[in-house]
C-alpha positions in Angstrom: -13.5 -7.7 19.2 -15.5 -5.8 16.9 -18.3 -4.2 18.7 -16.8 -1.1 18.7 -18.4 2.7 18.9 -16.7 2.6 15.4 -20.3 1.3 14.0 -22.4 4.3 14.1 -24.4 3.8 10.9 -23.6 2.7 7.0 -21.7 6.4 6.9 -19.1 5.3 9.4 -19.1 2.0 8.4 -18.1 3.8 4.9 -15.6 5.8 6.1 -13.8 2.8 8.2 -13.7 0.8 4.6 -12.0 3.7 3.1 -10.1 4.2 5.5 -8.8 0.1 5.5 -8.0 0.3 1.7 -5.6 3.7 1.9 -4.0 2.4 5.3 -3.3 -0.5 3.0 -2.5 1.5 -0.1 0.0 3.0 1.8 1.7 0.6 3.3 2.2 -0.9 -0.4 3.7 2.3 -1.5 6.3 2.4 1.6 6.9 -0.7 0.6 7.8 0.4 -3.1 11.3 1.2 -2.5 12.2 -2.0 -0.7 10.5 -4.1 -3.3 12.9 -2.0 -5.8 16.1 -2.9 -4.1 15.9 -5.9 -3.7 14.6 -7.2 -6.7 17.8 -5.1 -8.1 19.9 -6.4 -6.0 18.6 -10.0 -5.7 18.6 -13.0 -8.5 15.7 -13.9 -8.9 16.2 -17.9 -7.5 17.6 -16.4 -4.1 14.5 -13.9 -4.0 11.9 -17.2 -4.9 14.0 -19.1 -1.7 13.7 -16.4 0.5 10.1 -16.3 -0.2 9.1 -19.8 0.0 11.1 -19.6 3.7 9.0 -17.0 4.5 5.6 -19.1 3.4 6.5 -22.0 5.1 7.8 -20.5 8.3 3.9 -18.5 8.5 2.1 -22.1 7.3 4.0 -23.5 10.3 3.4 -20.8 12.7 -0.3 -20.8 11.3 -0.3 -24.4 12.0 0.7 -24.3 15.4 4.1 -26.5 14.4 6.1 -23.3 15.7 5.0 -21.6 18.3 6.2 -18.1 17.2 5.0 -14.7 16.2 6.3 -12.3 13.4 5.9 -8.7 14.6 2.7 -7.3 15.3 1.7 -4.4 17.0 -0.9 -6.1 19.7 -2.8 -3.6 21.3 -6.1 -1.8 20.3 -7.1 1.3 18.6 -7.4 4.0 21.4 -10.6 4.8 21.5 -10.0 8.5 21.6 -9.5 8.1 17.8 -13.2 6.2 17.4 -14.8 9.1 18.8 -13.6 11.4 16.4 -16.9 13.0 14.9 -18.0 13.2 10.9 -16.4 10.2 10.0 -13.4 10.9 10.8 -13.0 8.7 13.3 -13.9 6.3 11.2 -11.4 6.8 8.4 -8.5 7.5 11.0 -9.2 3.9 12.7 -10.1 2.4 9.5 -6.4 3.5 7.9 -4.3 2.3 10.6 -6.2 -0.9 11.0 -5.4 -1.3 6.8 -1.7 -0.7 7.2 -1.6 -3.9 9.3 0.9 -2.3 11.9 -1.5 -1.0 14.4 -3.2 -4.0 15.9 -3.7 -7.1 15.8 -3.4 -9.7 12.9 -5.1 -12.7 13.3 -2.4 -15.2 11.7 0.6 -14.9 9.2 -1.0 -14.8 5.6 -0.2 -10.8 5.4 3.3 -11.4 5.9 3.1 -14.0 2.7 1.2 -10.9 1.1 4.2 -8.3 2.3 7.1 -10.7 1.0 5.6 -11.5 -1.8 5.4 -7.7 -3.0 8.9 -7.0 -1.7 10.8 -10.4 -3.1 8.6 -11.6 -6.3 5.8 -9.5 -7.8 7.1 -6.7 -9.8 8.0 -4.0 -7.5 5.4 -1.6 -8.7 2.8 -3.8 -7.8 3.6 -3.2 -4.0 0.6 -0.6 -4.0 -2.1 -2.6 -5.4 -1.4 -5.8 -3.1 -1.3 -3.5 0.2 -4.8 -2.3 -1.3 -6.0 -5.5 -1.9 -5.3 -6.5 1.6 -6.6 -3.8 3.1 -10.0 -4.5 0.6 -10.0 -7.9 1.7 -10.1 -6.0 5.5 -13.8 -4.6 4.8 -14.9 -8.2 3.9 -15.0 -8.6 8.2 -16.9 -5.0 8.4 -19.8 -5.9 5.5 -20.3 -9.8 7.0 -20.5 -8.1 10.8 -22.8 -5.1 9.3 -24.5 -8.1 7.5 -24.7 -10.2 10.5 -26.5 -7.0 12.7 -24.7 -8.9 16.2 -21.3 -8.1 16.4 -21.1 -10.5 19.7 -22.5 -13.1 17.9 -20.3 -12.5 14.6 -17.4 -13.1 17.0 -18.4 -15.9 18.6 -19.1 -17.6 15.0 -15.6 -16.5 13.6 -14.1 -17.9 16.7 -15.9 -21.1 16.0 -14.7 -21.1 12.5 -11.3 -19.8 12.3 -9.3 -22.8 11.6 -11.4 -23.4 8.7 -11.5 -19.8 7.6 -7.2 -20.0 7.9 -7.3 -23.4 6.0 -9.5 -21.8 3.4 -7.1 -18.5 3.7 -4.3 -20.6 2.7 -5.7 -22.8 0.2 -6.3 -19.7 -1.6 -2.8 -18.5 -1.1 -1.4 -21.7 -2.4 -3.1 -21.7 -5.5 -1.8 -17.9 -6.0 1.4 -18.8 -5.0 1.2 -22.1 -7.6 0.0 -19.4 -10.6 2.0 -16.8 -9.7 5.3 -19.4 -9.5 4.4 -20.7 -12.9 3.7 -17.3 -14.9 7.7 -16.5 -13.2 10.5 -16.9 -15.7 13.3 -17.8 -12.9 
């Protein structure tokens, strides 16, 4: 999964991180008009149900109660784009990997992080979530560069990834918990 061409040295590696936090900046400010409308539109109690259907159909789905998918885009980055030179490559791959529309996700917590910016933090926020969850991208990118094996990384997170979703939504939860109880509804 991620031993890629992409990891030519700490100045790709660079470029890819960049690149993850603007493909997720952007995504956040598409999603600024949305987030606008329908928190105009929407009383506040029918935007806090809509969201909490949303969280609990991804804790199911993440689960494995339901055995369905939200939309993803599953298929890789062409690699045409990876071989890109001066970091380019890099930053193109990176930005499309931050938007979270261009391969895969791993489970449903960045559709919790979407419908919360559209249905209940204040619309302007949209931006600065879709940059945290592209930041929260290059945590994978410094614990592979970190790890030097990017086989062995993989065959570790594989290992691991039902505790690394539990501790994924445990976090979530307690946002969700603060974020709930700082709401006026």
């Amino acid at each position: 999964m991620l031993a890629s061409s992409v990891w030519r040295g700490d100045r790709s590696a660079a470029y890819f991180r960049r690149g993850l936090v603007l493909g997720g900046a952007a995504t956040g400010v598409l999603a600024l008009l949305p987030a606008a409308v329908a928190q105009a539109v929407l009383p506040a109690g029918w935007r806090w149900a809509l969201y909490a259907l949303l969280v609990l159909v991804c804790a199911a789905c993440d689960g494995g109660l339901v055995r369905w998918r939200l939309p993803q885009n599953a298929r890789q980055v062409p690699s045409s784009i990876i071989v890109d030179a001066g970091g380019a490559g890099a930053l193109r791959f990176g930005f499309e990997m931050g938007t979270g529309l261009r391969t895969y996700l791993p489970g449903h917590l960045p559709y919790v992080a979407l419908g919360g910016a559209l249905l209940v933090a204040p619309w302007w926020l949209a931006p600065v979530l879709g940059a945290a969850f592209g930041a929260a991208r290059t945590v994978m990118v410094w614990a592979v560069l970190a790890g030097g094996d990017a086989t062995a990384w993989d065959a570790a997170h594989r290992r691991r990834r039902h505790l690394l979703a539990a501790v994924g939504w445990a976090a979530a939860a307690v946002c969700l918990a603060v974020a709930a109880a700082a709401t006026p509804c």
